[in-house]
Phi, psi and omega in degrees: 000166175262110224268349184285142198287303196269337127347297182279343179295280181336296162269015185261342151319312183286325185278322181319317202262356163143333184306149170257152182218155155176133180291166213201102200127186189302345170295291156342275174319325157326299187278337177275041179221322189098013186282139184289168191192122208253316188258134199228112183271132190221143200243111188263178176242025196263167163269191179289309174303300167320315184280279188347322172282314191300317165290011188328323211240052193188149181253142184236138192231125192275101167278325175203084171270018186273314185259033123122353182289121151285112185264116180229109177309084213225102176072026187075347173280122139326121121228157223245122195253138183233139183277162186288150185202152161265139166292141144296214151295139171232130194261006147234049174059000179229339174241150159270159183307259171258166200231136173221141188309140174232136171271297201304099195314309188302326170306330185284298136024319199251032160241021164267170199296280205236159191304317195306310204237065176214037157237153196258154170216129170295183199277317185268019185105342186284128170275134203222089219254156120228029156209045172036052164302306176316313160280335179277000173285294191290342181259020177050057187240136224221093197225147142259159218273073164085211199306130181274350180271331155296313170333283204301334179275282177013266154218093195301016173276340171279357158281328163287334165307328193307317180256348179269338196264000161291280157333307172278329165340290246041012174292123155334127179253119222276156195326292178312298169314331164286304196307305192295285211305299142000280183284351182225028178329304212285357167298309171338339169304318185313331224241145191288145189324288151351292183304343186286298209276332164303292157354283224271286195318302167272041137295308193274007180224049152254139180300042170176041177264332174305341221223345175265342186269002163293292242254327180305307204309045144230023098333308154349284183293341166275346189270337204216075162314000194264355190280333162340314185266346157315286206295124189092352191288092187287121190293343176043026172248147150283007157280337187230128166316287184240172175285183192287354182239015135262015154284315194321295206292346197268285156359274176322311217281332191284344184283131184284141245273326191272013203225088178285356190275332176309313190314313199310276181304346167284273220327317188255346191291005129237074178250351165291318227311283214325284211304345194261335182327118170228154195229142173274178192327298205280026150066028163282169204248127145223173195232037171321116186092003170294315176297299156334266155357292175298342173288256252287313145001281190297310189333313214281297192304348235229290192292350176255326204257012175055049165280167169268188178323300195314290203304308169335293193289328176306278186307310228266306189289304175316308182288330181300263190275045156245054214204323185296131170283112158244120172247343236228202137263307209294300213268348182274333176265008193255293188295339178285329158322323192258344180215009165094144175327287211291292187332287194297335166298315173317315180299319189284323173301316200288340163278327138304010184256335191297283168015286203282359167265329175320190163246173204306314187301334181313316197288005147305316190306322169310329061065293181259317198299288147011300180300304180308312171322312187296270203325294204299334182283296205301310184302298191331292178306350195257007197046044165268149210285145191202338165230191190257026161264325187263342176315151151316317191219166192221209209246344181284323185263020140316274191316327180299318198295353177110354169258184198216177172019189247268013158296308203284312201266004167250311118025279156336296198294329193293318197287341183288340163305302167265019109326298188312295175275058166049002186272358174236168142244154205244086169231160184293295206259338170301300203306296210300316173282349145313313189300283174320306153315321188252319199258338194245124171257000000 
């Protein structure tokens, strides 16, 4: 039975007046996995104008009532009731033109994407399989719903669900449908940017994304070409293993599962190495400016693919310094001084997920990074000066002693250094008499 209350409120409401109802979709496949499950899609024989009455004593919304869909407003939560439907055609790879209403469960059924997500369940537990969704849910099999290449001509965004949901899964993808997923890649052009970029973000953060970004990545590549010259790229370093675009795939999968901005930033944070790649006499690999490289990369790329700012400035300041050595306390407050408290913690995980894709001696290096990590707590608690907010002095007691313009703010920056590396204390009158001695002629 269906154990969410208002869910089952929704359809018994619908069967009271005559209807057949049943939620329908990842939620199902969701409760035959034991998976918890937050958004619950529900399918009727009522039309739209029919459900709105029933739900009268409910705020009701035609959110998309051209393709039969209802929104019904229940305890402030949206669930979105749809009438059984046929798709018409669709002439921009994403939507169909029009639709037309069915009383027959089964028709509706069969214009979804994959098998996994075209089985129904009634108000009382019964399952309502008719292309062996269920089974292909128990054989962790990733199929489409009769032909993949009519799926996929459809709406090509289910070739990127097709792999995303292989990720979060674990799920297999089954041969023909892997072909089609192959062969009908360059559709993805059709598809808006935003929907990509939604994609790719749960995709790299499923628990079998190491192994879809393998098998996958000329997908990827279509969506995100700069990543192309990664794959297959051999690094000729004793720092590396593997090439630069299973460091990448290894790199993410180490990143904890919930912290997609981190995920984000492995992902692209050697996506320069090709272009920056230069190889010596014995035909060792080095990569200068890569990391440098690789920000203004992502910005560009980060910025095509409509992340927002936030998301932008995170990953773009994490790939700028994370090829930097911090070895020190001197060098932990230097990097906090330059991207901030929360940043470097983040930065220092993120050179350890990096590590730990290398080859095992790198994954030492974690060890001291931890130690820093350590380092990096102990200043917070102790408030020892780390920007130029915690400085002693400030560009107002600058100016008394006589310097002006662009004196005050390099000046600042010199005394914060030397705090930071311990030659001064970041006292008030030790500061203003360093100045006065040194700085004032």
């Amino acid at each position: 039975m269906i154990t969410y209350k208002k869910s089952a409120e929704i359809l018994n409401l619908l069967e009271k007046e005559g209807y057949e109802a049943y939620i329908v979709g990842g939620c199902v496949r969701d409760s035959i996995m034991g998976r918890t499950f937050h958004d619950t899609d529900i399918t009727t024989n009522a039309l739209p104008d029919e459900i709105m009455k029933v739900f009268r004593e409910y705020k009701t919304i035609p959110t998309g009532i051209k393709h039969g869909t209802v929104t019904v407003i229940a305890d402030g939560t949206p669930y979105e009731i749809t009438t059984y439907r046929i798709d018409g055609k669709y002439t921009d790879s994403r939507r169909p033109d029009n639709v037309e209403f069915t009383t027959n469960l089964r028709e509706d059924l069969a214009r979804r994407d994959f098998t996994i997500n075209a089985v129904a369940m009634d108000l009382r537990g019964n399952i309502y399989d008719c292309f062996g969704g269920a089974d292909d849910i128990k054989r962790n099999i990733i199929k489409c719903v009769g032909s993949p290449e009519k799926r996929f001509a459809e709406d090509a965004l289910r070739i990127m669900r097709a792999v995303r949901f292989s990720s979060q899964l674990g799920f297999e993808i089954e041969p023909e449908t892997a072909e089609a997923v192959h062969s009908m890649k360059n559709s993805l052009g059709n598809i808006s940017k935003e929907r990509i970029s939604e994609e790719l973000d749960k995709l790299i953060c499923g628990k079998n994304c190491i192994n879809v970004l393998m098998e996958y990545g000329d997908v990827i590549t279509t969506v995100i070409p700069e990543f192309e010259s990664c794959i297959g790229f051999d690094q000729h370093s004793p720092y590396h293993k593997y090439t630069v675009w299973e460091h990448i795939a290894r790199a993410v999968n180490l990143a904890p599962h919930d912290n997609i901005k981190m995920r984000r930033a492995l992902l692209f944070h050697d996506i320069a190495k090709p272009v920056c790649a230069k190889f010596d006499e014995t035909g060792r690999g080095h990569f200068k400016k890569h990391a440098e490289i690789g920000a203004e990369m992502t910005r560009d790329i980060m910025k095509r693919l409509r992340y927002d700012s936030e998301s932008i400035n995170y990953a773009v300041t994490l790939i700028a310094h994370h090829s930097e050595k911090i070895l020190t306390k001197t060098d932990v407050k230097k990097m906090m001084s330059t991207i901030g408290d929360k940043l470097f913690f983040e930065l220092m995980e993120m050179k350890k997920c990096d590590n730990s894709a290398k080859n095992d001696f790198v994954r030492d290096e974690n060890t001291v990074l931890d130690k820093l990590i350590a380092d990096g707590r102990r200043i917070i608690e102790n408030n020892e000066c780390r920007n130029l907010h915690m400085l002693a002095v400030n560009g107002n007691d600058l100016i008394k002693t006589g310097l002006n313009g662009a004196e005050i703010g390099k000046t600042l920056n010199k005394l914060l250094n030397l705090v930071i590396e311990e030659k001064l204390l970041n006292d008030h009158d030790i500061l203003l008499n360093y100045i006065k001695q040194r700085c004032i002629k």
